[in-house]
Structures are given as structure tokens and as C-alpha cells.
ZADO-293712 format. One record per residue (C-alpha): residue in three letters; x, y, z. Coordinates in steps of 0.05 Angstrom, whole numbers, plus 5000, padded with zeros to 4 digits. Example, Ala and Ser with C-alpha at 12.3 -4.5 7.8 and 13.67 -1.06 7.14 Angstrom:
// ZADO-293712
ALA524649105156SER527349795143
END
This chain:
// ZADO-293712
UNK500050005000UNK503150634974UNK502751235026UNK500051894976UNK503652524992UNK498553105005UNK500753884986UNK498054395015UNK498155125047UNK495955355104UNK493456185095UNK492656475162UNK492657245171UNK494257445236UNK491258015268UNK495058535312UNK491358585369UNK488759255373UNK493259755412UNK491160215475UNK493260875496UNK495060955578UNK493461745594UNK495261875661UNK491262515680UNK493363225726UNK490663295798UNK491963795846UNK494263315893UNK499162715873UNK505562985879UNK510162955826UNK515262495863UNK508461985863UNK507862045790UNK515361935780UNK514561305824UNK509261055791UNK511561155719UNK518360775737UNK514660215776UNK508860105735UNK511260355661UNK517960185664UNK520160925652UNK527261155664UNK527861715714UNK529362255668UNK523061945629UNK519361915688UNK520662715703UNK519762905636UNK511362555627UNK510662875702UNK511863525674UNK507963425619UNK501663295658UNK502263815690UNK503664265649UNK497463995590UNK493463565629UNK494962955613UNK500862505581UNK500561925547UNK505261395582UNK505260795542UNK501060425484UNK499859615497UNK494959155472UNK488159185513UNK488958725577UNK496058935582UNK493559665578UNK488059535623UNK492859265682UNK497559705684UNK491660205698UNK489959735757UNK496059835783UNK495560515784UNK488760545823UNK491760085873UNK497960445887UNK494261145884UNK489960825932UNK495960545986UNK498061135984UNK491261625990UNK492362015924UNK487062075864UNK492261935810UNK487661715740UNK489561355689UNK485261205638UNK485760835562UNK483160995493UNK484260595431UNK489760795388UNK487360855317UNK492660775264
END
């Protein structure tokens, strides 16, 4: 019994998932070395980045601190509320999709 050889390809297109914006938001009352923290800790900033997206909220409102697909997006926002929380500040962050 002769085993037939069988050709044939496989198409798949794979989706990117679809990408978030993180937009950490100005308060009158986190203080900037608790943004700094938290963008080091949580975003993996360097310090100088850190400084410079602290300013930046201040200064316009809001920054935008990272882009990740959606559950990364939405943890890392999480984290955020929890440590804002520990430590009795009303730091938001908050996500939006990132159109392309």
C-alpha cells in the first residue's frame, strides 16, 4: 500500500491585536515624586522619562505613558488605582484605543 503525499498551504492572517493608549491625567494633589514612582514602577520609565511625562501632565493635562494591547493596557491601569489608593492620592489613568 503506497502512502499518497498530500500538498498543501495553510493561509492564516494574523491580526494585531488592537493597541491602547494609557493617559495618566493632572490632579491637584499627587505629587510629582508619586507620578515619578509610579511611571518607573508600573511603566517601566527611566527617571529622566519619568520627570519628563510628570511635567507634561502638569503642564497639559494629561500624558500619554505607554500604548499596549488591551488587557496589558487595562492592568497597568489597575495598578495605578491600587497604588494611588495605598498611598491616598487620586492619581487617573485611563485608556483609549489607538487608531492607526
Amino acid at each position: 500500500m503506497a502512502q499518497e503525499e498530500i500538498d498543501f498551504e495553510i493561509d492564516i492572517d494574523l491580526l494585531k491585536p488592537k493597541m491602547y493608549k494609557v493617559i495618566l491625567h493632572n490632579d491637584n494633589y499627587s505629587t510629582f515624586e508619586f507620578v515619578i514612582e509610579v511611571l518607573i514602577e508600573v511603566f517601566n520609565k527611566t527617571n529622566d522619562e519619568a520627570v519628563d511625562l510628570t511635567l507634561k501632565v502638569d503642564r497639559e493635562g494629561y500624558a500619554i505613558v505607554g500604548i499596549y494591547p488591551k488587557e496589558i493596557a487595562l492592568t497597568k491601569i489597575e495598578l495605578v488605582q491600587f497604588m494611588a489608593k495605598e498611598a491616598g492620592y487620586p492619581l487617573l489613568a485611563t485608556m483609549e484605543e489607538e487608531w492607526i
